[in-house]
Each structure stands twice: as structure tokens, then as C-alpha cells.
C-alpha positions as CSV (number, residue, x, y, z in Angstrom):
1,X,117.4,-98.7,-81.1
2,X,113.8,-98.6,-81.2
3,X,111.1,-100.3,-83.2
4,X,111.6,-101.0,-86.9
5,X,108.6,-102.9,-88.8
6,X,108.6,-104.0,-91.9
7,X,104.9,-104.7,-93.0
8,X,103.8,-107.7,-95.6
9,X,100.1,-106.8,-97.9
10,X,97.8,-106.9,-96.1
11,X,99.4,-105.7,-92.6
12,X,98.4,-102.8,-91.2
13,X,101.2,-99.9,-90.0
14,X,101.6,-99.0,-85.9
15,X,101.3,-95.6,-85.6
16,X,104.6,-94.2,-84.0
17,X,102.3,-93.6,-80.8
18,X,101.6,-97.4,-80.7
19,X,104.6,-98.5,-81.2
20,X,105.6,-96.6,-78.1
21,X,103.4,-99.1,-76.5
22,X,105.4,-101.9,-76.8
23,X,106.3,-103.7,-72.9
24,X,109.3,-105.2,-74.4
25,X,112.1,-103.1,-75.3
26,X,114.6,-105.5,-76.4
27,X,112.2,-106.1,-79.6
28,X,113.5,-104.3,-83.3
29,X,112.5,-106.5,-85.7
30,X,109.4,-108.2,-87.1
31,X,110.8,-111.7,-86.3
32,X,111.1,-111.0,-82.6
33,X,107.8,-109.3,-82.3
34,X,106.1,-112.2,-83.8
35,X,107.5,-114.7,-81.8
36,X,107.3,-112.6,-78.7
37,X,103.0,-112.4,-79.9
38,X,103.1,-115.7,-81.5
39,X,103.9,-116.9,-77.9
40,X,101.1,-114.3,-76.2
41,X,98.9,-116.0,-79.0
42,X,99.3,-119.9,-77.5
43,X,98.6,-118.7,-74.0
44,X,95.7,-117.0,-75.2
45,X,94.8,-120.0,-76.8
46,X,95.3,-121.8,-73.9
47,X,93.1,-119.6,-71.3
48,X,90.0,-120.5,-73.7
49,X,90.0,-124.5,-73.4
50,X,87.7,-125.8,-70.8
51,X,86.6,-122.6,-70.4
52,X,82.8,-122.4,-70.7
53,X,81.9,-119.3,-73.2
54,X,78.5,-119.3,-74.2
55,X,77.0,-117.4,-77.1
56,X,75.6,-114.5,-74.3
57,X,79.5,-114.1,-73.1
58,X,81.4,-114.2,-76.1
59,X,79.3,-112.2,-78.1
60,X,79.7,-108.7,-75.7
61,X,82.2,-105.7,-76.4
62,X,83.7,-107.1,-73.0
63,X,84.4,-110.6,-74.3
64,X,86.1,-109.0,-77.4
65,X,88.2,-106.4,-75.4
66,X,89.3,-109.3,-73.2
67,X,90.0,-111.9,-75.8
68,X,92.0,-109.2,-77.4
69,X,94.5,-108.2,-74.0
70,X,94.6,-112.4,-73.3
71,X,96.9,-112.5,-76.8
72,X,98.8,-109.6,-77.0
73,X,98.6,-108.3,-73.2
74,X,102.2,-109.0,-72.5
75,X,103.6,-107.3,-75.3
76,X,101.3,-103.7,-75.9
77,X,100.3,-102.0,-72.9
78,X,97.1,-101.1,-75.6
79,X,95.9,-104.5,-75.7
80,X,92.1,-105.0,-75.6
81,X,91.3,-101.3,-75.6
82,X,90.3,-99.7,-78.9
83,X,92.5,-97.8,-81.6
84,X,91.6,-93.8,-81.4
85,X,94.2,-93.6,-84.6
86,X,92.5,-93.9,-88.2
87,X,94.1,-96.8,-90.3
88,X,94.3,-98.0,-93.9
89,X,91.6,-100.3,-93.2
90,X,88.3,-99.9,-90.6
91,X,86.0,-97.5,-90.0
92,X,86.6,-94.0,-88.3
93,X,88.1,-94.9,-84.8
94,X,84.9,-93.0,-83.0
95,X,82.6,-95.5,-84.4
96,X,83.6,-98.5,-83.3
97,X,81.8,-99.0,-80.4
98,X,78.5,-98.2,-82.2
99,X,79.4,-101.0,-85.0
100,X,80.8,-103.4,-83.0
101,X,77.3,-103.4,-81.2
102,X,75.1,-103.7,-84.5
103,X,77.3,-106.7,-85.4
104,X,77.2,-108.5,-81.7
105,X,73.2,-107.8,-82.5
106,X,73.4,-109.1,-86.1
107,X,75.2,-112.5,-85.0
108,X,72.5,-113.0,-82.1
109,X,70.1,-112.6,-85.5
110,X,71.9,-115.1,-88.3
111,X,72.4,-117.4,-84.7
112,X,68.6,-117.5,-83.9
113,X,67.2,-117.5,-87.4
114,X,69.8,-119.6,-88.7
115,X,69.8,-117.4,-91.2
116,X,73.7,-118.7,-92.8
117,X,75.1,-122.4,-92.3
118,X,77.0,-122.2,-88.9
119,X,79.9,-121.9,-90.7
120,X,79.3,-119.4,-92.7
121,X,77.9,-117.1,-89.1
122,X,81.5,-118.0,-87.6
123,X,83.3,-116.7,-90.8
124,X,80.8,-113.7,-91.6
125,X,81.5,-112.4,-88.1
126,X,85.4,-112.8,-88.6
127,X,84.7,-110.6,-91.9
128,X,83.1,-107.8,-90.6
129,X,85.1,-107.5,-87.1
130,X,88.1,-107.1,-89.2
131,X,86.4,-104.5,-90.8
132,X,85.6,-102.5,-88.0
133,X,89.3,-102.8,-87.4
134,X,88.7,-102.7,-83.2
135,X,92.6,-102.4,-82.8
136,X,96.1,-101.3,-83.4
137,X,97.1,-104.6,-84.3
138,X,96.5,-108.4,-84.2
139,X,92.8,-108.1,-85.3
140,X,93.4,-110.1,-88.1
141,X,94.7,-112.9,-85.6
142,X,91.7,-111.5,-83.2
143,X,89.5,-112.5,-85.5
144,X,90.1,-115.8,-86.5
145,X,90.1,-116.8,-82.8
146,X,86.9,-115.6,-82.6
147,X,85.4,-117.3,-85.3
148,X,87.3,-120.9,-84.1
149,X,85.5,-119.9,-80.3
150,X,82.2,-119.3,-82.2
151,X,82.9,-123.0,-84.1
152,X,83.5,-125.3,-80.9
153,X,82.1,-123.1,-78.2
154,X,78.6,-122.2,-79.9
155,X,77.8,-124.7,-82.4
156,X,80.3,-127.5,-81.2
157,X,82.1,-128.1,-83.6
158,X,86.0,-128.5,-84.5
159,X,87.9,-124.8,-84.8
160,X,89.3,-123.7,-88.4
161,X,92.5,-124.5,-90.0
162,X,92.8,-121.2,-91.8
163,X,94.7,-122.9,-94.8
164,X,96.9,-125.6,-93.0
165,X,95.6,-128.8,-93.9
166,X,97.5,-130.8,-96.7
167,X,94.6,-130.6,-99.1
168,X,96.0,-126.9,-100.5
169,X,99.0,-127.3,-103.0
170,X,102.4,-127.2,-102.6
171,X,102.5,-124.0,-105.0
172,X,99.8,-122.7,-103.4
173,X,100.5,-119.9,-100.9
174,X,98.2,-119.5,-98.6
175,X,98.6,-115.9,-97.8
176,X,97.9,-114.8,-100.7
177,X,94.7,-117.6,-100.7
178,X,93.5,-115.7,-97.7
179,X,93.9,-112.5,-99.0
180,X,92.4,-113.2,-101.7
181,X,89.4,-115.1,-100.1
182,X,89.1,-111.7,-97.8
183,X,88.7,-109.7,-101.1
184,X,86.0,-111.6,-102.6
185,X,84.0,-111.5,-98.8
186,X,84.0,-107.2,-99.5
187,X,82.1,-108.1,-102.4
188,X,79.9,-110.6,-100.4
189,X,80.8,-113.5,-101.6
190,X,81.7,-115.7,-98.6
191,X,82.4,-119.4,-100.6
192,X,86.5,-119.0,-100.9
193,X,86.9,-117.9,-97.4
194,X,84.8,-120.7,-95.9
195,X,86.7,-123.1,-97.7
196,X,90.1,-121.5,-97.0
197,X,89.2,-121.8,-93.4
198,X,88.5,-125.2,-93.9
199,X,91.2,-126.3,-95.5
């Protein structure tokens, strides 16, 4: 039957190559693929308590690549190894490697200088490793484990909520909040997605 996605704004489209990928074949729909990563996700999650990740681990093209294959390894045999397809979103798959390296520099930088609230570092880096776009899929997910790692593992304090606290309204909808937040960050405004990830 095959592999058939329906994508939400904001989602980013497999590439019928990628989507070859996929270790479990009784998958078809978007519901059963997010549970089955959902799932990949919590064990991920899992793997990283206790564990001792410092700023000189988790900040390496290693760490990212590994973090990646933890929550998705058991369903794409692509986990944790860079996208060579070009995507709506990201930059030109054969300079990933060369951006992802400024920004592990850059976030050594704002880290030593304190050159942003701690924060504001945790939430920048989310920004701009979604914007290098490292992978197929998931680095929207990627990166907001990243920046809760960078909260309690670097600067000790408690990981994001990314929107599910009680303090947003019922009306609210906080996809679109986060989307929405994302879009004023690629202006450089930062405030809305601090806050959403705080909420």
C-alpha cells in the first residue's frame, strides 16, 4: 500500500526516496507514523536524563547527528545523517555541514559572552538549526529537544513547554502561535517565541 502523507503548514514533504526509508512497513497514514515517532521521541527523551552532556558535547555535528537517530532511529533507516534532497525550507543540502559549524561556533560565542539571556541562546539556536534544515524530517521536533538540553543541561534550568501550560487560551491554537512566533524570529525578533516556549 505504501506510504501516503498528508502534510499540515508548516510540515515539510518526504521526498519519495525518503519515504522509501521508512523500517516499518505496516505504516500508511500520518496517524501511525506519528505515534510510531511519537513513541521513538519518549525513548529519545528518555536516553538524555541523567545523562551528563556538557556544553563541549552537545554542541558538535556528532552530538546533533546522534540526538537526531536516538528519536527517529527506529522508524527511518536515514536518521541522524543529513538530507542530500533540497526542501521547501533550509539551505542547499551541500552546505549544511559548513553552517551547522558557524552556528555550533556562534552558540560557544553568545554562551561565553553572554551575549543573549540564556533563554534567548537556547531558543536562537532552535531558530537557526531549523533553518539549516539538517534533515528529512523531525527537525522541527530535533530542535526543540535541543534547545530544552541546552536549558537543563547547560544553564540548569527547567526544559520548555513549547505552548502547553494553561496560561494560553482555550481559543488559542498553539500551532498556529508557534508558527507564528517562528515567522517573526526570520525577521529577528525573538520575544513571541521565547514566550511561546515558556508558556
Amino acid at each position: 500500500m505504501g506510504l501516503n502523507l498528508e502534510y499540515e503548514a508548516g510540515q515539510t514533504p518526504l521526498d519519495e526516496e525518503e519515504k522509501v526509508g521508512l523500517k516499518i512497513s505496516l505504516i500508511t497514514t500520518n496517524g501511525e507514523l506519528n505515534e510510531f515517532e511519537q513513541h521513538n521521541i519518549e525513548q529519545a527523551i528518555f536516553w538524555t536524563l541523567g545523562k551528563k552532556i556538557n556544553e563541549q558535547k552537545l554542541f558538535t555535528e556528532q552530538f546533533v547527528k546522534e540526538l537526531h537517530k536516538k528519536m527517529f532511529g527506529d522508524v527511518w533507516k536515514w536518521a541522524g545523517q543529513f538530507r542530500k534532497t533540497e526542501k521547501n525550507i533550509g539551505i542547499e543540502s551541500w552546505k549544511i555541514t559548513t553552517e551547522l559549524k558557524i552556528l555550533l561556533d556562534d552558540v560557544h560565542f553568545w554562551i561565553l559572552h553572554k551575549t543573549y539571556s540564556e533563554d534567548e541562546i537556547a531558543i536562537r539556536f532552535k531558530h537557526r538549526i531549523v533553518s539549516i534544515h539538517c534533515f528529512p524530517n523531525g527537525n522541527g521536533r530535533h530542535s526543540r529537544l535541543i534547545a530544552d538540553l541546552i536549558s537543563e543541561k547547560i544553564f540548569n534550568k527547567k526544559p520548555f513547554t513549547w505552548g502547553q501550560t494553561s496560561s494560553l487560551s482555550d481559543e488559542s491554537n498553539p500551532r498556529l502561535m508557534y508558527l507564528k512566533a517562528l515567522k517573526n524570529a526570520d525577521k529577528g525578533d525573538f520575544n513571541d517565541l521565547i514566550i511561546f516556549a515558556r508558556s
